[in-house]
Steps between C-alpha positions, in 0.01 A plus 500: 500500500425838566770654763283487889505742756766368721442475841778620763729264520473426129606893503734386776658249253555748197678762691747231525516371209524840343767607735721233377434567151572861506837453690607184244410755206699794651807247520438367116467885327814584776710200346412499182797573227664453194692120479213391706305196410143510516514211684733596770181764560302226537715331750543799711132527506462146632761506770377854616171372518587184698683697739216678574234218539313537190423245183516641138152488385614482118668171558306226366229755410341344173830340400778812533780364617679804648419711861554822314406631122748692313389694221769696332418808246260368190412225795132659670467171754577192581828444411684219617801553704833305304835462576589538121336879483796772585364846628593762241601882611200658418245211541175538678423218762135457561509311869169308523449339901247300684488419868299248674523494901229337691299431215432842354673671176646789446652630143681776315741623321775743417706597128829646581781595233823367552815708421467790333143603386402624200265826556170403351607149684462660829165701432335213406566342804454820675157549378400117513556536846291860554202323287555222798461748771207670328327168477585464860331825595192419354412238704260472773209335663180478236754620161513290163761368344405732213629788788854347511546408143394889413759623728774304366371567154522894529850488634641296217322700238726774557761281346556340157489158683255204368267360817552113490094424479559121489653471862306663822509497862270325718427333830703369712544316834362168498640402208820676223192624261095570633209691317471783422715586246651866521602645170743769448275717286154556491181753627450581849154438652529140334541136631476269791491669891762468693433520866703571790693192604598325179840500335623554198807557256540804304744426221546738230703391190580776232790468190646792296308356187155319416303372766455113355694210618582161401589160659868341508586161386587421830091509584595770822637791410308801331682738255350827373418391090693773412811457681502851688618534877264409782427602856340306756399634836267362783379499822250282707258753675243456801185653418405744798171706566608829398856403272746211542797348679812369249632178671781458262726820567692491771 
């Protein structure tokens, strides 16, 4: 379906939700470390979360099995937390989330590098991030999608980073994933309107090498086909007449 204008206390609803997920992310990147499972992330997520009267939307969602995806360096997505995988020093933790609180969604996302960093490390998650908030500040009432994926586009072309065109963001609300799909690169002026009132999640995913991906044999988890490093950032936006209000930052 394609994401609806949401009415007020749909709007209402989302806050919420997005209030919980932004707090339950600022906890994960906060605890993150080295000797850390990926599944003890998980489990934090899902006792934060409890505690603060939401449900995980990712649980059950088409299968997964976990409330939180851990994606760790060559790892773009979906990556399913384990209590077998060890945090390494220098490891970067993509920290995928989805709330669901009175029936309405919320997602996004966070990469955070735990240890010490290694400096091209930490500008590719610094400008994943930037090409995030550019996307961000290109939307408003009446834009395209072609408008956000532009924006995010010009910011990570100042980079030698590939632009994951396989994976996009999209609505979001009544269900994980709605129509339309927003890509991460693209030409301004093009795609579906979005009006004022819908919601949707801006995700951009860059690597420090090509920009294709491939599947794991575990059917979930995306790796960059290459094996270089991956960022992951995003952020579940309310579309507003003249910009946009991020409900998952708190």
């Amino acid at each position: 379906m394609f994401t609806k204008v949401k009415t007020d206390a749909e709007i209402k609803a989302m806050r919420e939700s997005g209030r919980m997920l932004g707090e339950v992310l600022n906890i994960l990147v906060a605890s993150a470390d080295v000797g850390m499972t990926t599944k003890e992330l998980s489990n934090i997520a899902s006792r934060e979360l409890k505690a603060l009267g939401g449900k995980p939307a990712f649980l059950g969602y088409e299968g997964f099995k976990e409330v939180l995806c851990t994606s760790v360096n060559d790892a773009v997505v979906h990556g399913i937390p384990s209590p077998h995988f060890v945090l390494q020093d220098g490891d970067i933790v993509g920290l995928d989330f989805g709330v669901s609180y009175r029936g309405m969604i919320t997602d996004a996302a966070r990469s955070v590098i735990v240890g010490t960093p290694k400096k091209s490390d930490a500008k590719l998650l610094q400008t994943t991030l930037e090409s995030l908030d550019a996307g961000i500040f290109a939307v408003r009432g009446g834009c395209k999608t072609g408008d956000i994926a532009a924006a995010v586009q010009a910011v990570l072309d100042r980079g030698p980073y590939g632009i994951v065109r396989d994976l996009v963001g999209h609505g979001v609300g009544h269900h994980v994933h709605e129509e339309p799909n927003i890509p991460n690169y693209g030409k301004a002026g093009t795609g579906p309107v979005l009006e004022a009132g819908m919601t949707i999640a801006i995700e951009p995913m860059a690597t420090l090498g090509g920009w294709r991906v491939r599947q794991h044999q575990d059917g979930w988890t995306v790796l960059t086909a290459d094996g270089s490093r991956s960022a992951h950032f995003e952020d579940t936006i309310l579309i507003t007449e003249d910009g946009s209000e991020i409900l998952t930052r708190v």
